[in-house]
N, C-alpha and C positions, 0 to 999 in steps of 0.2 A: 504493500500500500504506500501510498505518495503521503505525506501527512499535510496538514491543513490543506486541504482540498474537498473540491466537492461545488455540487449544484444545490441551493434550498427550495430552489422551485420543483426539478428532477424529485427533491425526496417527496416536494408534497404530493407530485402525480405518483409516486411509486407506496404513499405510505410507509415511511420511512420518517422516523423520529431521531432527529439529532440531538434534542434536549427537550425535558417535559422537568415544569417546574410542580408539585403537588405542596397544599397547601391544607390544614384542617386545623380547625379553632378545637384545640383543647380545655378552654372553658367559655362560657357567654359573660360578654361585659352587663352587666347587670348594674350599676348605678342605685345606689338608696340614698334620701335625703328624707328628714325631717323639717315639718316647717312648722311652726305655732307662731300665733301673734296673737292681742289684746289692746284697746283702742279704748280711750273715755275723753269725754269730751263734756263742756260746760258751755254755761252762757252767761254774762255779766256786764249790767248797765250800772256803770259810775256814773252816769251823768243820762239826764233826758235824751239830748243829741248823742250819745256814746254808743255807741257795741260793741264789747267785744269777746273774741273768740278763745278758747284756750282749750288746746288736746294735748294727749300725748300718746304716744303707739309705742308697744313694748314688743318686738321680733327676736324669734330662734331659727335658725335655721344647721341642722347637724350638721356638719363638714363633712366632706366625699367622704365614699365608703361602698363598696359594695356587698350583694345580699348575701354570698358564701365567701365573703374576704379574697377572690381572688384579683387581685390587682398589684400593681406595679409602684414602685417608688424609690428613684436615686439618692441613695443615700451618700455622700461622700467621704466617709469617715469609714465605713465596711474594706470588707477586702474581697479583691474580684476575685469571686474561684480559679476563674481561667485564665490570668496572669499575675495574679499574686500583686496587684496593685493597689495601692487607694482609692474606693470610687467602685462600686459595684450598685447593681439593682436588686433589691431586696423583696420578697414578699409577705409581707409581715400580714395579721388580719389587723381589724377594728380604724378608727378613724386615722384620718392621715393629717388632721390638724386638730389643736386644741378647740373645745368649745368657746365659743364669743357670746355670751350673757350679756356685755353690755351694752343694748341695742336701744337704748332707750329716744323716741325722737319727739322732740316736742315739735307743736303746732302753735302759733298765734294768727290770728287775724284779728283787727282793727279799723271798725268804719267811723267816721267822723262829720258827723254836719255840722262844720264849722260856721256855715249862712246859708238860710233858706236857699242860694243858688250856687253853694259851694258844697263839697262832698272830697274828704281824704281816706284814702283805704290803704292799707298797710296788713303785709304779711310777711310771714315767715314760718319753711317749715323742714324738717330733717327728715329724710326716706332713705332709708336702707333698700338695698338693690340686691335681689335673687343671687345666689353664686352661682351653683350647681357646676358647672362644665365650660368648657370653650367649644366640644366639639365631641363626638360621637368615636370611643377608644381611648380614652386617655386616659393614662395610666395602665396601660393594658399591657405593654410590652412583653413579650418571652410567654404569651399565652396562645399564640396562635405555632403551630409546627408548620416547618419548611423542609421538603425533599427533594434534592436537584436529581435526577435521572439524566445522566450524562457518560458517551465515552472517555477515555481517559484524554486530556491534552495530546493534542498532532496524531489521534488513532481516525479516520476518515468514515469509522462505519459507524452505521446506524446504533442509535443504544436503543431502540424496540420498534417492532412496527406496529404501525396502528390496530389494525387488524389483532391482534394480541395481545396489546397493553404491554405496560412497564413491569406484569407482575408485582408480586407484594413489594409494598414499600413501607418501609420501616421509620417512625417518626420520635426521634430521639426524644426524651420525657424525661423533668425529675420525680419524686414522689410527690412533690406537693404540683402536680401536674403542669408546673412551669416549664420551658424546654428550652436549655443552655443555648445561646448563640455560638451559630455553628460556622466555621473560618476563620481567616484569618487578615481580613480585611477590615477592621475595626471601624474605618469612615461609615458603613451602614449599619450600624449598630448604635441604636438611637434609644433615649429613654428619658422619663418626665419626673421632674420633681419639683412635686407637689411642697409649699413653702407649710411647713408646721404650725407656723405664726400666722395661718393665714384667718383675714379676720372681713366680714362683709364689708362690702364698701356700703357707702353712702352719699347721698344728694343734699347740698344743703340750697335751698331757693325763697330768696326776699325780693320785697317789691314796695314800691313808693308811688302813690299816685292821686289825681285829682282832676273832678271833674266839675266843671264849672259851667251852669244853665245860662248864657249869653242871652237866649230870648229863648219866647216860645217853641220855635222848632229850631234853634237851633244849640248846639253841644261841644265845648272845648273839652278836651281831656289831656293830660301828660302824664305819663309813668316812665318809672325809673324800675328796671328788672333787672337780678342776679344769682347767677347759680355758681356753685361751684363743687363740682365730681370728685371724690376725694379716694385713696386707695382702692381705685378701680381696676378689674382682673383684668389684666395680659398675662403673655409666653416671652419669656426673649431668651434663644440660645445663649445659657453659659460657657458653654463650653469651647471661645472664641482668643484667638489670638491676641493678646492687648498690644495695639499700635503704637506702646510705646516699651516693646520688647526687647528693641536695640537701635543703637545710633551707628551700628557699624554696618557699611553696603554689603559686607561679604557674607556677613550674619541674615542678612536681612535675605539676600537672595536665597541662602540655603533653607529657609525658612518659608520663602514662597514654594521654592520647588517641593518640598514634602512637612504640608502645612502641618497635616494629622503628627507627625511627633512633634507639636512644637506647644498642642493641645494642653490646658490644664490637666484633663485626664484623656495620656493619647489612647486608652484603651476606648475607644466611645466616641462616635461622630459627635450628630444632633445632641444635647440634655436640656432639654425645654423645661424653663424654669418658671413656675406658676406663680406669682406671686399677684399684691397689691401695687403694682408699680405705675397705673394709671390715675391720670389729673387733668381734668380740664376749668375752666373758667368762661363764666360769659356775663358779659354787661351790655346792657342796651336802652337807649333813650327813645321815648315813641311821644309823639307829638301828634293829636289826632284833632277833626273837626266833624262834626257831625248834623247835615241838615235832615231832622225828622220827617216826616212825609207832610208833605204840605204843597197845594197848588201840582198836586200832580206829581213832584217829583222828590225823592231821596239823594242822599250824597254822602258818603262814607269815605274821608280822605285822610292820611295818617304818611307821616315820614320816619321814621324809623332809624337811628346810627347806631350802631352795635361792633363790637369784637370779640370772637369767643379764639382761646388758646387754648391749647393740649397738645401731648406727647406723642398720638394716637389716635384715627379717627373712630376707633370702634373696636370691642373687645377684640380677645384673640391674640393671634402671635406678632411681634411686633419687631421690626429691625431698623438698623440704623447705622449712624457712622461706625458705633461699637457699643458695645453691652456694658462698657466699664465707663462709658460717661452718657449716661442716659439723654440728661439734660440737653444735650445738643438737640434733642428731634423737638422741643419745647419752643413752637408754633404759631401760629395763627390755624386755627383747624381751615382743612379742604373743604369743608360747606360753609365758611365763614363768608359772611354778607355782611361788608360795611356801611352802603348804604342803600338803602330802600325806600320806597317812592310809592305808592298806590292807591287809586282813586275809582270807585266804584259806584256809578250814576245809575238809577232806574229813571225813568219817566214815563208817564201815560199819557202817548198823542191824545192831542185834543181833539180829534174825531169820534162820532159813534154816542151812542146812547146814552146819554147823562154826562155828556160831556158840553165841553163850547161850541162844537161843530158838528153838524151833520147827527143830529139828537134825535132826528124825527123817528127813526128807528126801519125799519123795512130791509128791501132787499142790499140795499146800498149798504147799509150799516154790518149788515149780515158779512159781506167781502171787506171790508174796507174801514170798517169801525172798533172801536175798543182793543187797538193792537198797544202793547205799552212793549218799550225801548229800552234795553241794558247797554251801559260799555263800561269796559272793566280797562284801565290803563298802569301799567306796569315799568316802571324807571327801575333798577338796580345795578349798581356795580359789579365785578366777578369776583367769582372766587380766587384763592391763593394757585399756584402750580408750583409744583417742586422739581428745581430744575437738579438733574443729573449730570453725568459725565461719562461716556467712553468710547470706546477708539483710539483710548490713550498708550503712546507710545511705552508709556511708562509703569512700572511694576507697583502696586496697593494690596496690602497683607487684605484678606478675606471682609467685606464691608461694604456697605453703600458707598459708593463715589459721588462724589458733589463737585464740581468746576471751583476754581479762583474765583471770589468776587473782583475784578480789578476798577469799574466803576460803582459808585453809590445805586441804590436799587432806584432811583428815582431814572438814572439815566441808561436801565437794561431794556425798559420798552420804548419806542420810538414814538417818539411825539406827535400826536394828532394823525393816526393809524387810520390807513383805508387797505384793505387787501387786497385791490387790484384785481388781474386776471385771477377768480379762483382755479382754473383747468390748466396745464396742468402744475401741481404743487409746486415744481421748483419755480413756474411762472410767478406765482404771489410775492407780494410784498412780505419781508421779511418783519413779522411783529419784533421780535428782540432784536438789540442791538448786538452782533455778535464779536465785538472790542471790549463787550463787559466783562469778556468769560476768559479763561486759560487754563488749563490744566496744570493741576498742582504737580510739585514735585515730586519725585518717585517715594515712593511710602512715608508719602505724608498726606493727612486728612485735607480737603480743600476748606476753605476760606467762607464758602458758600450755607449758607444756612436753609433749613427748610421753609418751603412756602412764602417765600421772601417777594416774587411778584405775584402779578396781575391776573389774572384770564380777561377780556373784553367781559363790558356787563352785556347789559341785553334792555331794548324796547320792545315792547309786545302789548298788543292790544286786540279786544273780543270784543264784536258786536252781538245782540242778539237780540232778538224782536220776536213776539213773543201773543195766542189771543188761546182767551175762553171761549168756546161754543159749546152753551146750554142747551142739549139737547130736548131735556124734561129737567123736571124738577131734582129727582135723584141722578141724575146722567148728566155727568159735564165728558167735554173734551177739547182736549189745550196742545196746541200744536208750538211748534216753536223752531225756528232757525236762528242757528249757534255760527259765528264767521271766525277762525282764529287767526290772526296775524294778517288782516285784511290789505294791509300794506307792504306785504311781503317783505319785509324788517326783515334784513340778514341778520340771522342767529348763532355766531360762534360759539363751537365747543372748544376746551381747552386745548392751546397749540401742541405741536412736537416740544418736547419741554427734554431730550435726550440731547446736551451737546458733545457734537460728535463731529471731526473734523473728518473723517472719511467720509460722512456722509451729510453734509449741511443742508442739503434738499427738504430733511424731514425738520430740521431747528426751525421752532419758530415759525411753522404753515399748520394749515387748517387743515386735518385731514376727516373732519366731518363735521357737520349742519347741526346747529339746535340742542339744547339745551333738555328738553324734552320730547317725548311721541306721542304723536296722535294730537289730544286735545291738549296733553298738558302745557303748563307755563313753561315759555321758550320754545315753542314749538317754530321752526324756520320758515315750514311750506304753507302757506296759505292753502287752509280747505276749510270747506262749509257741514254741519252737523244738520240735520233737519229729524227732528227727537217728535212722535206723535204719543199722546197718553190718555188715558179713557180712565174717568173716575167714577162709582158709583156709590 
C-alpha cells in the first residue's frame, strides 16, 4: 500500500469508511434550581397631596446543581489524573456555589401634587435577576463518551465498510460514569468553572419626574431615569495568555508559535469561567409635550438624551483584549441611542358624518367620510461600532485586535457623509477616515477602545389612514392603510467596521439596507400594509 493516499468520494461510492466518529451521553444534563420569593407592600399619606409607596421583595434562588449530581467543575487546586498537574475537573455532587440569602430588595414610589397643575413622581427599586445557566450543557464536561474508528496513520485502507459497521465499540468510563479525556492534544479539552462565590445579580432603577397641566389639553412632562446592572453573569476564558508575558521578541515569538504550553494550565484548552463579572449603567433625560384630543386631533412628542455603558451587551460568554484587564471592553453599549426624537400625530379629516364637512351623511360619506390620519416621525442618532483590526503584518498573542487610535474619534468619521454610488461597495464613499487607524505594534494591544464611533442615525416616517364601517349595530369593520418610509429615506446599517489593509473595499461601506424588516423602525424600502379587521 502507498500511505496517505486514496479517493473520499471512491470510498463513499464503494462504502468504505475511513473514519466514523461515535459519540453516546453517559449521563443526561438535568439542571435543578430552587426558586422562592415573598413581597409586602404598604401605602402611606403624610400629607393630603402625598402618596407614597413602600415594598420590599425577599428572593432565593438555589445555585446550579443537578438532579443525580452529575456534573462538571474546574477546580484549580486538584490534580489532573492524566498529567499529574494543577488544575483538573472534578465531579463532586451537591451545589456548586454557596447559598445567597441576602436578596432582600426594596421598593419606593412617590407621587406628589405639589399644584393643582403640577405633579412629581419619584421611584426607586432593587430586582434581583434569575441565574440559572448561560446555555444548554454547562458544566457537563467528560459526561458524554467519544470513539474514533480509524486506520492506523499512512495505512490507506478502509477501517469498516458501511455495509457492516464498525463492530463493537468500546467507550472508555470511570465508575462515577465520567469518561477521562482521551489524547493527547490538550487545546480540545475544554471545561467550566462554575465561581463558588457566585451570588444573583441585580437591577437597581430610579426615576425623577414631573408633569405639568399647561392648559386644558395640553401636557408638559420631564423625567430623569436610571439603572444600573450590577454582578451580572458572563463566561470569559481563563485560561489565556496574559499580554504582558514578556518584553523579549524571541520569547514572544516562541510563545505564538505553541500558544497551548504557554497556558496557565497547558493541560486544558477553553476553562470558561462563570462568574458575576457583568455591569452596565444607563441614564437618560426625556423631555415630552402632550396635546390631548381636542378639535380632532392628538400629538404625542418627546426628545429623549441618554447613554447606557457596559462590559457586555448580553449574558453569556464574553471576550476581549484579554481576560486579565477586563475593564478595557467598558463601553458605551451596541444598542446605545444618544439621541432620540419622536412625534406621533392622529387627526380626524374633517369630512363625513359629524364632522365640519360633508355631514349630510349618504353614499358620499359612506367612501369618503370619517377616515382619521396617523404619522409617526422618527429622528435618532446611531448606534456605537467596534472597530477591529487584521491583515496585520504583524504577530498579537491570542485576543481581540483593535487598530491605533492615531486621530481623536471626532475626526475617524468624515464630515457631512453622503454614500455616493451605493453599487458596487468599493464604488461608495468611504464613511471612516482611514488616516485615523494603524496597526499596532507587534504584540502589543492597540490604542483603540471599544464602540468608540458612530453608525449613521436614521429618519423614518409612517403614514397611515385609517375608517370605521358600521355595518349593524354589533358589527363594525375598520380597514386601514399603513405606508412605511414613504420617502424612501436611505436606511444604513452598520459599516465594514474590520480594518484591514489587504482588503479596504469592505472599511467603512455599506454592505446592507435598514435598520429593520418588514414594518419595523428603520425599515429602508418603502412599502404599503393594507390591514382589514371585523369586530363583533
Amino acid at each position: 500500500f502507498t500511505p496517505n493516499t486514496g479517493n473520499a468520494f471512491a470510498s463513499f461510492l464503494l462504502g468504505t469508511v475511513g473514519q466514523g466518529v461515535f459519540q453516546q451521553n453517559n449521563a443526561t444534563w438535568l439542571p435543578r434550581w430552587w426558586s422562592q420569593a415573598f413581597y409586602g407592600q404598604t401605602t402611606w399619606r403624610p400629607r393630603r397631596n402625598m402618596t407614597v409607596e413602600l415594598g420590599v421583595r425577599w428572593s432565593y434562588e438555589s445555585p446550579f446543581s443537578t438532579k443525580y449530581g452529575q456534573q462538571s467543575q474546574f477546580d484549580p487546586n486538584a490534580t489532573d489524573p492524566l498529567t499529574g498537574r494543577k488544575g483538573a475537573i472534578v465531579h463532586g455532587k451537591g451545589l456548586l456555589a454557596k447559598r445567597d440569602l441576602n436578596n432582600f430588595q426594596p421598593r419606593l414610589g412617590l407621587a406628589w401634587n405639589l399644584h393643582p397643575r403640577v405633579v412629581s413622581r419619584s421611584s426607586f427599586g432593587m430586582y434581583t435577576v434569575d441565574l440559572m445557566t448561560n446555555g444548554i450543557g454547562q458544566n457537563f464536561e467528560e459526561y458524554v463518551a467519544t470513539a474514533n474508528v480509524q486506520p492506523v496513520p499512512g495505512d490507506p485502507r478502509h477501517a469498516f465498510l458501511l455495509s457492516q459497521g464498525p463492530g463493537a465499540i468500546a467507550f472508555p468510563s470511570s465508575t462515577d460514569g465520567s469518561v477521562p479525556f482521551q489524547g493527547t492534544n490538550y487545546g480540545g479539552r475544554n471545561a467550566s468553572f462554575f465561581d463558588p462565590n457566585m451570588r444573583l445579580p441585580y437591577v437597581l432603577m430610579w426615576s425623577q419626574g414631573f408633569q405639568v397641566q399647561l392648559s386644558n389639553s395640553w401636557l408638559m412632562e420631564t423625567i430623569y431615569q436610571g439603572s444600573s446592572g450590577v454582578g451580572l453573569l458572563n463566561n470569559w476564558d481563563m485560561n489565556v495568555v496574559p499580554l504582558n508575558i514578556s518584553n523579549d521578541p524571541t520569547t514572544l515569538n516562541q510563545i505564538f508559535n505553541a500558544t497551548q504550553n504557554y497556558k496557565p494550565f497547558t493541560q486544558f484548552g477553553a476553562i470558561q469561567h462563570y462568574s458575576n463579572y457583568g455591569h452596565n449603567s444607563h441614564h437618560s433625560g426625556t423631555f415630552r409635550i402632550e396635546r390631548r384630543f381636542a378639535q380632532g386631533m392628538t400629538l404625542n412628542t418627546f426628545y429623549q438624551l441618554g447613554k447606557t455603558l457596559n462590559d457586555g451587551d448580553d449574558d453569556g460568554g464574553r471576550s476581549g483584549i484579554t481576560f486579565y484587564n477586563r475593564n478595557l471592553e467598558k463601553a458605551r453599549a451596541s444598542y446605545d441611542i444618544r439621541h432620540r426624537l419622536v412625534s406621533v400625530m392622529t387627526y380626524e379629516l374633517p369630512f363625513g358624518k359629524g364632522r365640519k364637512y360633508m355631514s349630510s351623511g349618504g353614499f358620499t360619506n359612506y367612501v369618503f367620510g370619517n377616515w382619521d390620519f396617523a404619522w409617526t416621525q422618527t429622528f435618532q442618532s446611531g448606534p456605537p461600532v467596534n472597530i477591529t483590526a487584521g491583515g496585520s503584518p504583524n504577530r498579537y498573542l491570542p485576543g481581540m485586535v483593535r487598530p491605533n487610535a492615531i486621530l481623536p474619534a471626532e475626526q475617524m468619521v468624515v464630515d457631512d457623509y453622503t454614500i455616493g454610488a451605493r453599487f458596487p461597495l468599493a464604488a461608495q464613499n468611504n464613511y471612516f477616515n482611514n488616516a485615523a487607524f494603524a496597526y499596532p505594534a507587534a504584540f502589543t494591544a492597540g490604542t483603540m477602545g471599544r464602540n468608540v464611533v458612530e453608525s449613521p442615525g436614521l429618519r423614518w416616517t409612517q403614514l397611515s389612514i385609517s375608517k370605521d364601517f358600521r355595518v349593524k349595530e354589533n358589527l363594525r369593520f375598520t380597514i386601514r392603510w399603513d405606508c412605511n418610509n414613504p420617502t424612501k429615506e436611505p436606511q444604513l446599517a452598520d459599516p465594514g467596521a474590520n480594518y484591514n489593509l489587504q482588503n479596504l473595499a469592505q472599511f467603512g461601506r455599506f454592505n446592507g439596507i435598514g435598520r429593520g424588516s418588514f414594518s419595523d423602525i428603520g425599515t429602508a424600502r418603502m412599502h404599503h400594509v393594507i390591514v382589514g379587521r371585523v369586530q363583533w
